[in-house]
PyMOL commands that place a pseudoatom at each C-alpha (Angstrom):
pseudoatom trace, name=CA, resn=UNK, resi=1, chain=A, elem=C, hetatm=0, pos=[50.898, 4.745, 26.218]
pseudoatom trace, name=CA, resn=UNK, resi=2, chain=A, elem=C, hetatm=0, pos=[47.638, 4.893, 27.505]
pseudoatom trace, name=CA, resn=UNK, resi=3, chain=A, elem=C, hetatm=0, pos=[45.776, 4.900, 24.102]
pseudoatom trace, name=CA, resn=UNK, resi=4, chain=A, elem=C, hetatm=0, pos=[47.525, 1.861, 22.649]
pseudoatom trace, name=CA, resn=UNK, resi=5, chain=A, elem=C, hetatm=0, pos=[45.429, -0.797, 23.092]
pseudoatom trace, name=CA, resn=UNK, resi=6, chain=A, elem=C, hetatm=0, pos=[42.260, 1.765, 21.639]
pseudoatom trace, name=CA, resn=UNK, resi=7, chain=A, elem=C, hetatm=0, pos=[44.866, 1.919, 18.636]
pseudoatom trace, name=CA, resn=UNK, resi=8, chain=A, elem=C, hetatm=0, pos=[45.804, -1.528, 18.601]
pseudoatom trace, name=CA, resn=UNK, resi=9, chain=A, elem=C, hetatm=0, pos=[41.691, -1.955, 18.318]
pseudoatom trace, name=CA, resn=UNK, resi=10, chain=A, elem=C, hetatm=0, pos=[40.962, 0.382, 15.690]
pseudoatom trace, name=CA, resn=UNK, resi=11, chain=A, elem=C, hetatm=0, pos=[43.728, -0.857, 13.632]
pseudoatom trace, name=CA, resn=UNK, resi=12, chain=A, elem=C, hetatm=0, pos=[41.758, -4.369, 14.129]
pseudoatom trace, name=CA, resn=UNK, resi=13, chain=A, elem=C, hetatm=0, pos=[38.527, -2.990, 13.126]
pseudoatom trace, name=CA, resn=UNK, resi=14, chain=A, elem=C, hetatm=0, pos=[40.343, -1.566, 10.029]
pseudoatom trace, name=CA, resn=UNK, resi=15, chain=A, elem=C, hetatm=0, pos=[42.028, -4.671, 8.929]
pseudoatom trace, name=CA, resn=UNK, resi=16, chain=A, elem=C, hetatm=0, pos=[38.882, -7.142, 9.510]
pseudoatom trace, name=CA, resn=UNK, resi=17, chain=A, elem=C, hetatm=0, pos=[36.503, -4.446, 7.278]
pseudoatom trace, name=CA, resn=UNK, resi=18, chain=A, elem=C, hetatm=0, pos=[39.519, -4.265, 4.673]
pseudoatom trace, name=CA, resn=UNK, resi=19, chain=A, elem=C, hetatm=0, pos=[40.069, -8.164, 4.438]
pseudoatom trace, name=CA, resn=UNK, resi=20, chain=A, elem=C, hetatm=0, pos=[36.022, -8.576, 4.427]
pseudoatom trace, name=CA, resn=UNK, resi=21, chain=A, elem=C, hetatm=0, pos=[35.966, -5.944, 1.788]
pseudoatom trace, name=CA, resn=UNK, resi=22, chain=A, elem=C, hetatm=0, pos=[38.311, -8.063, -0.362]
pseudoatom trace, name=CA, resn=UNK, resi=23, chain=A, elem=C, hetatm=0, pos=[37.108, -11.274, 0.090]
pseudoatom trace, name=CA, resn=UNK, resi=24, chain=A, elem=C, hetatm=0, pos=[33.655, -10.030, -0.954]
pseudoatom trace, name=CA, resn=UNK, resi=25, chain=A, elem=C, hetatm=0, pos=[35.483, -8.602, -4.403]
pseudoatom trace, name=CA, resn=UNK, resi=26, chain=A, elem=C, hetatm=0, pos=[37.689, -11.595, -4.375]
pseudoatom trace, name=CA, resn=UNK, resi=27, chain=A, elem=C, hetatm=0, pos=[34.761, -14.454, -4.088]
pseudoatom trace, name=CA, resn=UNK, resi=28, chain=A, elem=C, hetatm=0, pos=[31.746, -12.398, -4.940]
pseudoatom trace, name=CA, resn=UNK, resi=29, chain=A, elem=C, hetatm=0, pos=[29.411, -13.049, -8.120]
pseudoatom trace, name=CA, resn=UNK, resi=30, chain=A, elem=C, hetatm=0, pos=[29.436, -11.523, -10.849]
pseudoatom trace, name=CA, resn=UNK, resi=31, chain=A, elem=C, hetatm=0, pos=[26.841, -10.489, -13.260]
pseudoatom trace, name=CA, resn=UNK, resi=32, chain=A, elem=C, hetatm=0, pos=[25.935, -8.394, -15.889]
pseudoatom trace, name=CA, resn=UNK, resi=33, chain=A, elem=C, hetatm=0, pos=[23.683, -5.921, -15.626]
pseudoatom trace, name=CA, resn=UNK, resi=34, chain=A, elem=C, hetatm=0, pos=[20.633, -6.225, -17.868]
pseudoatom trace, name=CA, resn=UNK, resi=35, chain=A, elem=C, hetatm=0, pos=[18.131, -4.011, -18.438]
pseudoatom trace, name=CA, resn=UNK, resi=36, chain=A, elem=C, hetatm=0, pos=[15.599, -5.846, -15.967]
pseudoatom trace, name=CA, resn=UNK, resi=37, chain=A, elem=C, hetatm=0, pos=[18.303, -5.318, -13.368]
pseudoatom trace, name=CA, resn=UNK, resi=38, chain=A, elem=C, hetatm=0, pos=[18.366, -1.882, -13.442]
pseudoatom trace, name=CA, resn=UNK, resi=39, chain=A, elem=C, hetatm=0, pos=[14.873, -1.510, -13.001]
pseudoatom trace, name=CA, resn=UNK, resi=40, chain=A, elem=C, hetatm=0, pos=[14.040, -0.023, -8.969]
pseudoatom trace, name=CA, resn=UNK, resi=41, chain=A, elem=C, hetatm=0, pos=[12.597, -3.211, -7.261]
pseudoatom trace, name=CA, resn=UNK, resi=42, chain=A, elem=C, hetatm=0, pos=[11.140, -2.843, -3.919]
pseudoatom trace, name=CA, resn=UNK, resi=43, chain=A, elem=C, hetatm=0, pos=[9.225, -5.671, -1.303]
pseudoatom trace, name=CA, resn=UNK, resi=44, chain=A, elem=C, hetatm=0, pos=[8.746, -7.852, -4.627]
pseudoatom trace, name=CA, resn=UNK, resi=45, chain=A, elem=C, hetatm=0, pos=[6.505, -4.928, -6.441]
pseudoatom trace, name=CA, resn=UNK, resi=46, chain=A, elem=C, hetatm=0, pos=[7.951, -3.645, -10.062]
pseudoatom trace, name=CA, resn=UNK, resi=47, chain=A, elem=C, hetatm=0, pos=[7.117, -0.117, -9.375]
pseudoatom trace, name=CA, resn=UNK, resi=48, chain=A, elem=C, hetatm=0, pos=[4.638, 1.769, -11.554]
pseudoatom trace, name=CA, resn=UNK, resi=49, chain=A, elem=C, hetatm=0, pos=[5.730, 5.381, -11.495]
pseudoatom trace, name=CA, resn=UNK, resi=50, chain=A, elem=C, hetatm=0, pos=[7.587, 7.937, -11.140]
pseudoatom trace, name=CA, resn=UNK, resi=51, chain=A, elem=C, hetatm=0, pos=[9.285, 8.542, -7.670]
pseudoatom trace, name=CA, resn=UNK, resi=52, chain=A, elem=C, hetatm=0, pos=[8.669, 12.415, -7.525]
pseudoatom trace, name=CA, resn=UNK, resi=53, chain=A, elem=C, hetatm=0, pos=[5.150, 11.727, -6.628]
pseudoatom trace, name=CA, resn=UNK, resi=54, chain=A, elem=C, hetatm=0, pos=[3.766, 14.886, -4.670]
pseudoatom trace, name=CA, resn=UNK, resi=55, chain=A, elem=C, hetatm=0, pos=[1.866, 14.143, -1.383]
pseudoatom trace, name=CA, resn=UNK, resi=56, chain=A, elem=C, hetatm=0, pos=[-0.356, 16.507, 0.539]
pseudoatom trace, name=CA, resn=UNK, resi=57, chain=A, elem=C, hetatm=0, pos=[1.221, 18.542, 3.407]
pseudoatom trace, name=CA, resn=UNK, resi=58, chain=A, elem=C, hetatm=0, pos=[-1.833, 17.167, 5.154]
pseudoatom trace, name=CA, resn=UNK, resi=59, chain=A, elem=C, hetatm=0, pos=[0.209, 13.565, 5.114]
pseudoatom trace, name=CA, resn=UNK, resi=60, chain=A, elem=C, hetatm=0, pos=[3.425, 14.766, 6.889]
pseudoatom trace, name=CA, resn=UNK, resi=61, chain=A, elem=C, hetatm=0, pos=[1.370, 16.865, 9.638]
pseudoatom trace, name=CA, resn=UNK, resi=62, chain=A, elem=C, hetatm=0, pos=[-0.263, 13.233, 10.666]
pseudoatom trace, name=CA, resn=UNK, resi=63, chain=A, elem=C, hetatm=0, pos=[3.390, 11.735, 10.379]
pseudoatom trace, name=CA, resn=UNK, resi=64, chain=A, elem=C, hetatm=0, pos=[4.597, 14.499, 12.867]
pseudoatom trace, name=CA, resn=UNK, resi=65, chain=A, elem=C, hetatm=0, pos=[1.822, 14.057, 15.083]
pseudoatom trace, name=CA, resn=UNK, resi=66, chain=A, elem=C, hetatm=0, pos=[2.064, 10.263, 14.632]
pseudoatom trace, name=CA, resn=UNK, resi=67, chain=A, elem=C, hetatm=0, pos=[5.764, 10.949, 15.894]
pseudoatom trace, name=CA, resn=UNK, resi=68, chain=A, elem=C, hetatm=0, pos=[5.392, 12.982, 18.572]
pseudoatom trace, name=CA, resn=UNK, resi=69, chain=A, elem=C, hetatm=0, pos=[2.309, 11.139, 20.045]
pseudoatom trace, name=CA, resn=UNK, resi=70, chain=A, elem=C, hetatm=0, pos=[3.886, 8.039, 20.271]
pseudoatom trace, name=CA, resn=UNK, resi=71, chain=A, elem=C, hetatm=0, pos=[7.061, 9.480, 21.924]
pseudoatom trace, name=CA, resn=UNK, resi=72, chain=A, elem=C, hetatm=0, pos=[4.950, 10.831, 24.626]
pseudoatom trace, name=CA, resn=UNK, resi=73, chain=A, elem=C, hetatm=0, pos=[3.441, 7.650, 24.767]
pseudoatom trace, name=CA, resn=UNK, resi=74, chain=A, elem=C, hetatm=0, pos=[6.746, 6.223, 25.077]
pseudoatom trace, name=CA, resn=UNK, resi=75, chain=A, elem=C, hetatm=0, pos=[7.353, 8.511, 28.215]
pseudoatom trace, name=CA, resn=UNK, resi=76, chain=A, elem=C, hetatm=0, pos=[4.231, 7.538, 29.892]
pseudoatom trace, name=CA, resn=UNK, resi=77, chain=A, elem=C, hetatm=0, pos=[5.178, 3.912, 29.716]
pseudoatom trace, name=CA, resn=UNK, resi=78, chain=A, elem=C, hetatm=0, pos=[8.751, 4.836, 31.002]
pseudoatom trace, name=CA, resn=UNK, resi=79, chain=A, elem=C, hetatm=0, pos=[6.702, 5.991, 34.153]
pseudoatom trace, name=CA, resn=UNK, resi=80, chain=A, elem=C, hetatm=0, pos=[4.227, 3.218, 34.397]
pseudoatom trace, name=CA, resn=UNK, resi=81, chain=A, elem=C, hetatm=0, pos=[7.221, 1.207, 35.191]
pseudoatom trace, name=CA, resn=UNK, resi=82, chain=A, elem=C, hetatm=0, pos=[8.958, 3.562, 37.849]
pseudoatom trace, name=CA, resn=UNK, resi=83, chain=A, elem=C, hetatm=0, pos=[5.226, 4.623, 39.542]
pseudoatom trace, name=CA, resn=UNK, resi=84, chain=A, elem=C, hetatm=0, pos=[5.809, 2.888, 42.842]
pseudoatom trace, name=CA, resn=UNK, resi=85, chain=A, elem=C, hetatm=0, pos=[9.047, 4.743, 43.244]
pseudoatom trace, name=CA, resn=UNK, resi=86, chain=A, elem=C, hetatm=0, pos=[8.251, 8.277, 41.754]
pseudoatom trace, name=CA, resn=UNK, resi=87, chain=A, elem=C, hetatm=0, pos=[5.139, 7.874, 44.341]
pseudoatom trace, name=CA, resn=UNK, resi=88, chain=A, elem=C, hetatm=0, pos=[2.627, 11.002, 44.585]
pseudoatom trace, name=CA, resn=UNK, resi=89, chain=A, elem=C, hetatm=0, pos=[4.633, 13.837, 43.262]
pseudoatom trace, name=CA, resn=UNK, resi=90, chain=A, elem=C, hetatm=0, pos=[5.500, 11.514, 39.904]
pseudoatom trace, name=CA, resn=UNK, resi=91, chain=A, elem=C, hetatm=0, pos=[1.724, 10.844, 39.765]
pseudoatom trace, name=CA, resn=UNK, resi=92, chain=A, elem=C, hetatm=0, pos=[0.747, 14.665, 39.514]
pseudoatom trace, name=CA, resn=UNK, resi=93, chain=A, elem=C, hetatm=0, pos=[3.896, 14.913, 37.206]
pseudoatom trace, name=CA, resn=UNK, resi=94, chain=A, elem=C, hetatm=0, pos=[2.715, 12.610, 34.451]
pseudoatom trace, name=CA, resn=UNK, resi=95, chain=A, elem=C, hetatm=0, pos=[-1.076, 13.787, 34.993]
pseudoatom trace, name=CA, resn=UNK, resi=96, chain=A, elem=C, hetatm=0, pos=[0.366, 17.504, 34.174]
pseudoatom trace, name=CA, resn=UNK, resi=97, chain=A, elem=C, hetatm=0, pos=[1.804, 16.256, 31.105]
pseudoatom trace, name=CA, resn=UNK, resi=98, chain=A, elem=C, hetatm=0, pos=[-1.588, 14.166, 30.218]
pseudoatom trace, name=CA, resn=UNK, resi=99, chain=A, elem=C, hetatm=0, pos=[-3.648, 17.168, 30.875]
pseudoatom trace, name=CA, resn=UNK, resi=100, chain=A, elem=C, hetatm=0, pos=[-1.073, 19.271, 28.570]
pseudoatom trace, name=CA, resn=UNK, resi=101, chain=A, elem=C, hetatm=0, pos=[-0.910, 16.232, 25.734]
pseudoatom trace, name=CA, resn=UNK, resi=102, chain=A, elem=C, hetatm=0, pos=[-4.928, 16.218, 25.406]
pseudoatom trace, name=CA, resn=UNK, resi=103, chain=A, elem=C, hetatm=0, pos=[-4.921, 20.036, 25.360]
pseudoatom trace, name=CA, resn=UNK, resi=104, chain=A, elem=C, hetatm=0, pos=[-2.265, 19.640, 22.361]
pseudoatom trace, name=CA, resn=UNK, resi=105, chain=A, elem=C, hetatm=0, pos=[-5.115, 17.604, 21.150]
pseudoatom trace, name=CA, resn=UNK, resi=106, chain=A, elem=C, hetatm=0, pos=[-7.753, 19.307, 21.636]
pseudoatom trace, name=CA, resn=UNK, resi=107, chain=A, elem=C, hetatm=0, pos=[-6.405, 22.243, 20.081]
pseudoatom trace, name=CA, resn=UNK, resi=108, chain=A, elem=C, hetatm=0, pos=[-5.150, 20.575, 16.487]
pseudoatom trace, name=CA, resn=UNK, resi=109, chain=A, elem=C, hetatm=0, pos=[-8.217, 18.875, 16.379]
pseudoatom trace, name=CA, resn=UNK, resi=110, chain=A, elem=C, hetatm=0, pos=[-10.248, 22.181, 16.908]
pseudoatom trace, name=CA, resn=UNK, resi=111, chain=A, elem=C, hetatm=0, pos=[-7.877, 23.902, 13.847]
pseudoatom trace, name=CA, resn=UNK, resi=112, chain=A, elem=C, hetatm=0, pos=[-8.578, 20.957, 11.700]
pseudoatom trace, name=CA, resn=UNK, resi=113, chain=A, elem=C, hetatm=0, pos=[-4.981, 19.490, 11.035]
pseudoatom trace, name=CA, resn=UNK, resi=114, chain=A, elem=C, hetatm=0, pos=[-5.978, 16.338, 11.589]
pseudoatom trace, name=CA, resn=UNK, resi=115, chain=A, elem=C, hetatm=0, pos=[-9.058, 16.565, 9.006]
pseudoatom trace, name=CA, resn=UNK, resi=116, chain=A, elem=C, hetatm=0, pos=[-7.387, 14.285, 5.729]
pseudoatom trace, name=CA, resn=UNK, resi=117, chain=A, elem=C, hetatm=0, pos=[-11.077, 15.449, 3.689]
pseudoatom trace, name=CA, resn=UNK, resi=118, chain=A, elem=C, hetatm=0, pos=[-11.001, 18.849, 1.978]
pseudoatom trace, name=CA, resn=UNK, resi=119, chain=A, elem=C, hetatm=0, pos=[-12.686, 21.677, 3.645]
pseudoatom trace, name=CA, resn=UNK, resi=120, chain=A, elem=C, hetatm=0, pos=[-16.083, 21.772, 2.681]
pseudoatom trace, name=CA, resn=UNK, resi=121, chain=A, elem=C, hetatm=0, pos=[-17.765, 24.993, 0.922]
pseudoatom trace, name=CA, resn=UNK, resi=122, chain=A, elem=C, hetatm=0, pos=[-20.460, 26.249, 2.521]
pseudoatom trace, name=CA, resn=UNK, resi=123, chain=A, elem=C, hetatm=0, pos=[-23.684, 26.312, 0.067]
pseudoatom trace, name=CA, resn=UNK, resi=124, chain=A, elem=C, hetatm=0, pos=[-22.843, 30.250, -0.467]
pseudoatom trace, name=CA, resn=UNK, resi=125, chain=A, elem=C, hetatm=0, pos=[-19.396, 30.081, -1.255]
pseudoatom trace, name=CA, resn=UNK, resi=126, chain=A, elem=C, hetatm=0, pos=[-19.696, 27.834, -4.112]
pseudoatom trace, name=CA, resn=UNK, resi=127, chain=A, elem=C, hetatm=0, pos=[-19.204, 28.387, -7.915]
pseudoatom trace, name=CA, resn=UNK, resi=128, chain=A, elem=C, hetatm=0, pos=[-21.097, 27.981, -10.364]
for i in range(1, 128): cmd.bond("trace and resi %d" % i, "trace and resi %d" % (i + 1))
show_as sticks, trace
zoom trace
């Protein structure tokens, strides 16, 4: 019996979203739907294309980096506020992982993944 009051709880939770569920059908408006309604509308813009728009691979390698960047950053910050207690050994700890983040750097900046511009041909390369 040592689940019943879990079960007495979901079978609240169960009964509020159910009577919610049919007050909303009970009480809620109802209109027709036109052919301006069916239209996608998004942050007030009436959108202008299609939505299978292609974007350059170039645009999700800056979201990934964006991502992982500001997670680290996120980490650093976490120890900014504990640096007093991790003392010395959490100092050399987080400069490690600095030293390691600006070598990640340093090394997709070198390959060009963060470059957004084409490559440029070199005067010899080019067709005419």
């Amino acid at each position: 019996m040592a689940f019943g009051g879990l079960a007495l709880y979901a079978v609240l939770v169960l009964g509020l979203c159910a009577v919610m569920l049919g007050l909303s059908a009970l009480l809620g408006q109802r209109t027709q739907l036109t052919r301006a309604g069916a239209e996608p509308y998004e942050s007030g813009i009436v959108s202008t294309g299609g939505a299978r728009y292609r974007m350059s691979a170039k645009f999700y390698l800056v979201a990934m980096f964006f991502v992982i960047f500001d997670l680290e950053a996120v980490y650093v910050l976490a120890w900014g506020v504990a640096v007093r207690e991790s003392g010395w050994a959490g100092y050399v700890e987080v400069l490690v992982f600095l030293v390691i983040l600006l070598a990640a750097l340093v090394y997709l900046w070198r390959t060009g993944a963060l470059d957004w511009a084409p490559a440029r041909q070199k005067p010899s390369e080019r067709r005419y």
